[in-house]
N, C-alpha and C positions, 0 to 999 in steps of 0.2 A: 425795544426790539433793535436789534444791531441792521443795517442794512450797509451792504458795502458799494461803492459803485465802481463799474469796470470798464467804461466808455475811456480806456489807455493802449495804446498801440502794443499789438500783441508782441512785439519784437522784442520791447524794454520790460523788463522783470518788475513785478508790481510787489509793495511790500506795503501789506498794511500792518500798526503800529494799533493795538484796539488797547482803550483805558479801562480793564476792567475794576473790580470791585477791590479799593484798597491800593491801588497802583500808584507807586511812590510819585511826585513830581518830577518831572525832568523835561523842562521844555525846549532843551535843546537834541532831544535823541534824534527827532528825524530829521537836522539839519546834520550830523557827526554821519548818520548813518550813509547818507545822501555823499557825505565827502571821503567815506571809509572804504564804500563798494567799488572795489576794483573795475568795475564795468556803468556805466549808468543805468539807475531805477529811480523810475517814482514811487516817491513814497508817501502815504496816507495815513492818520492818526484820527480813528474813528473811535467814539465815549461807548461806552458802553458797562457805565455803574451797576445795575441790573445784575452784571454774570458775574460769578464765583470762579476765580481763574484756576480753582481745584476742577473744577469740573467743567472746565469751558473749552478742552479737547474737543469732542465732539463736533462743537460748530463750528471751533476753527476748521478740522478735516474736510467739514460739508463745504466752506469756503475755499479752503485748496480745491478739492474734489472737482469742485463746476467750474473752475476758472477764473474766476473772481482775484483770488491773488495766486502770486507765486510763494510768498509764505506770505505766515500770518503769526503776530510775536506779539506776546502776554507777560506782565511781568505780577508776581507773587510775595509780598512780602512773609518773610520766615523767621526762624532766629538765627539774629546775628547777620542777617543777610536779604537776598532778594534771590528767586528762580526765575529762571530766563526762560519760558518756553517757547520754542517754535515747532508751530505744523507747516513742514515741506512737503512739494510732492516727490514719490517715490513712482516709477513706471506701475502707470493702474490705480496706487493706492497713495493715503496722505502719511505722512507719519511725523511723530509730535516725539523732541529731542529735549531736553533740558539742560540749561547751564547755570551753577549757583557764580553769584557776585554777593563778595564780603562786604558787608555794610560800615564795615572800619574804613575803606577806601577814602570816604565822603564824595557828595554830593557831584561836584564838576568830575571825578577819575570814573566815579559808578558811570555814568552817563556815555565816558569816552568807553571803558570797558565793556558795557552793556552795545555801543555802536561797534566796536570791532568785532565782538562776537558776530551778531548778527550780521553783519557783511563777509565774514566768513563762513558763516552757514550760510548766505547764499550762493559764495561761490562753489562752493564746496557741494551744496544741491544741482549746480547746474553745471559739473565738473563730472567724470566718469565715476559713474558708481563706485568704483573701486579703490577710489581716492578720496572718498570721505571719511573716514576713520583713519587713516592716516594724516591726512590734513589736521581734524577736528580732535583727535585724540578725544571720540565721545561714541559712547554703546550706539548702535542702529540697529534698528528688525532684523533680524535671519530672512538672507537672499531668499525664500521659498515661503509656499502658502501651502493649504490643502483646497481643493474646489470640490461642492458636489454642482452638477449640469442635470438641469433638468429640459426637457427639448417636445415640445409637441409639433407635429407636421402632417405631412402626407407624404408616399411612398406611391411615385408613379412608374408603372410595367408598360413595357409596349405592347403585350399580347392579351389574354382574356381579363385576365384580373383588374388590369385597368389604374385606378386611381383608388390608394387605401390611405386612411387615419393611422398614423404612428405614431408612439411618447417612446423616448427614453429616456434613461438615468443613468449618469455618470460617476465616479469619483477620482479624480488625478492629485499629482503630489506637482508643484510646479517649482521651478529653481527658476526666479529675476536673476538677470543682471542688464544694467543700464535700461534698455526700451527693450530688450529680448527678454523670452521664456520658453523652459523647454517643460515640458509636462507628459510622462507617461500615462497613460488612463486607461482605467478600465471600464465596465458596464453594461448593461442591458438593454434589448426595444424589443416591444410587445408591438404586433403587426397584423391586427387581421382583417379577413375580405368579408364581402359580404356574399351573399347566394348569386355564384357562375351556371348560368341556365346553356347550356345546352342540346345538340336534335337528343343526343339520347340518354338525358340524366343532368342532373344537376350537382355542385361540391361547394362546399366552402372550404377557405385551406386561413391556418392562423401559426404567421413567425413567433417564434418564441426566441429571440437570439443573446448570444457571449459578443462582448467586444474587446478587443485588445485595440490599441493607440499611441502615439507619442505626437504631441500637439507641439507645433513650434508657435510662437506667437511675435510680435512686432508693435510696440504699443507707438502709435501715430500721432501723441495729443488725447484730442476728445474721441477717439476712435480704438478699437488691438483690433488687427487683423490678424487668423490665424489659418493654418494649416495643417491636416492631419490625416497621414498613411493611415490605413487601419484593415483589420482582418477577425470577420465574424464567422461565427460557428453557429448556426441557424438550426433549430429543431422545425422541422413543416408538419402539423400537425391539418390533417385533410379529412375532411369525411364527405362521402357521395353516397346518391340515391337515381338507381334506374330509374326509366320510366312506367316501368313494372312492377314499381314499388319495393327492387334490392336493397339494401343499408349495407354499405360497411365505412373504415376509416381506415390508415393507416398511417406512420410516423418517418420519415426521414429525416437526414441530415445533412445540410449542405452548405459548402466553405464558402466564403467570397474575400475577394482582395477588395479593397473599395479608396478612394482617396476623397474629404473636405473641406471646406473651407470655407469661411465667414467674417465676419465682424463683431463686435462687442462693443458696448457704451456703457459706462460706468455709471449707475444714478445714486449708485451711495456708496458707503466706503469700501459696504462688505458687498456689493449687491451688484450686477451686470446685468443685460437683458442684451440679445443681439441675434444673428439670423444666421442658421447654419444651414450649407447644401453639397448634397456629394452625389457617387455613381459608386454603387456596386457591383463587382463582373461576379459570376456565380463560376467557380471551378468546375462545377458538375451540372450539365442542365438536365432538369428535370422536367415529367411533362405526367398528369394527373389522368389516367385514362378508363372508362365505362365501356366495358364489352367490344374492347381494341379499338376504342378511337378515342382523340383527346378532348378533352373536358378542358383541363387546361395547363398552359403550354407556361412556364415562367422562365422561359426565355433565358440569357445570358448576364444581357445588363438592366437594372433598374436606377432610378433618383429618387433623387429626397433632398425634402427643404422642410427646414422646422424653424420654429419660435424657439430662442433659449432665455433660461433663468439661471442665471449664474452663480451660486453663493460662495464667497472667499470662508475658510476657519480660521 
């Protein structure tokens, strides 16, 4: 079981050096690396025979991901050579880069080659985004993800209706660059009340809404803060009953401007959970009325705070 330790001052760039399965010798990499990095890091050489460095992405990203390091670098022997992998992080997410070293070099050049790489993927991760592939002359992810948001909460009115159960669903296209993101989005919330009693009749009324979005984001570390204008198109689907036993329903439709904002914390690569809250103003107030008097009134402005689940594609 690999386990890393992270008890190092969050200032200095942590690089751990893990010996996977097959990992040539070289007992001088983390002392080169240590003398190659433009800036000072600690660096850590953790065993770990056990992993298959084909397939040992994953845990590096979950170790980027939580903090633990700033990268983390694997080496592969292949033919003719050796693969350099490192998982850096990228704003939000880990990503895992490769560089081949020719095994013709020999022993003491592989070692220096092998330390200058990686000391230039670290500067180069912790350099403006937009200066890594130039620097590294090495492929990286496409700046942009897709996200679907899933969101359960509650939707508080200041007038009859009171306090309702809300979910939505999202799906946005987002563009990284450095700690920003911009994300258009679109999506749905299903909204409904429960039984509004009345002197003369009782209703229940259920949102059915469109959302339009553009999410700006700000990634902080262990934290994105975001923010998002947005403008829904809301179906109010209403049904009441006199106290004389009348039925009927009927269907509206009404605009809102609305603005929110929240936070995000990453628990896996692909995976966010975090708390979103806004205020919608209604363009058009509408008010639900039983033999000319109101039933109920939904006002102008509403909130909303939900739970979100954030998945990256």
């Amino acid at each position: 079981m690999l386990v890393v330790l992270a008890h190092v001052a969050h200032a200095e760039p942590r690089i751990v050096l893990v010996e996977t399965r097959g990992a040539p010798s070289l007992p001088t990499l983390a002392t080169q690396v240590d003398m190659y990095a433009s800036r000072r890091a600690s660096v850590h050489v953790v065993a770990a025979s056990d992993a298959d460095p084909m397939t040992f992405a994953d845990r590096a990203a979950q170790i980027v991901a939580t903090g633990d390091a700033t990268i983390v670098v694997w080496i592969a022997p292949v033919d003719q050579g050796f693969l350099v992998f490192v998982a850096g992080g990228r704003p939000g997410r880990a990503l895992v880069e490769r560089v081949h070293v020719d095994a013709s070099l020999g022993p003491a050049e592989i070692e220096r080659t092998v330390a200058l790489k990686i000391a230039g993927i670290l500067d180069a991760l912790l350099a403006p985004r937009a200066a890594v592939q130039s620097l590294l002359d090495i492929d990286v992810e496409p700046e942009r993800e897709w996200r679907i948001e899933i969101v359960a909460g509650v939707s508080r009115d200041w007038h009859e209706r009171g306090v309702d159960g809300r979910a939505a669903l999202s799906l946005s296209h987002a563009w990284l660059r450095d700690r920003w993101s911009l994300a258009p989005l679109v999506g749905g919330y299903w909204q409904p009340s429960g039984v509004i009693v009345a002197s003369v009749g009782q209703a229940s009324i259920t949102d059915l809404g469109g959302v339009a979005a553009v999410e700006g984001g700000v990634d902080l570390g262990p934290i994105t803060v975001l923010l998002r204008p947005r403008f829904a198109a809301t179906a109010l689907f209403a049904r009441g009953a006199s106290k004389d036993g009348r039925h009927g329903d009927t269907t509206v439709f009404a605009p809102y401007l609305g603005i929110e904002g929240g936070i995000r914390r990453r628990v896996a690569d692909t995976l966010q959970v975090g708390l979103v809250m806004g205020s919608d103003f209604a363009l058009v107030h509408h008010e639900f009325l039983i033999d000319g008097k109101t039933v109920v009134d939904l006002g102008r402005v509403r909130l909303h705070v939900g739970v979100s689940l954030t998945v990256s594609l």
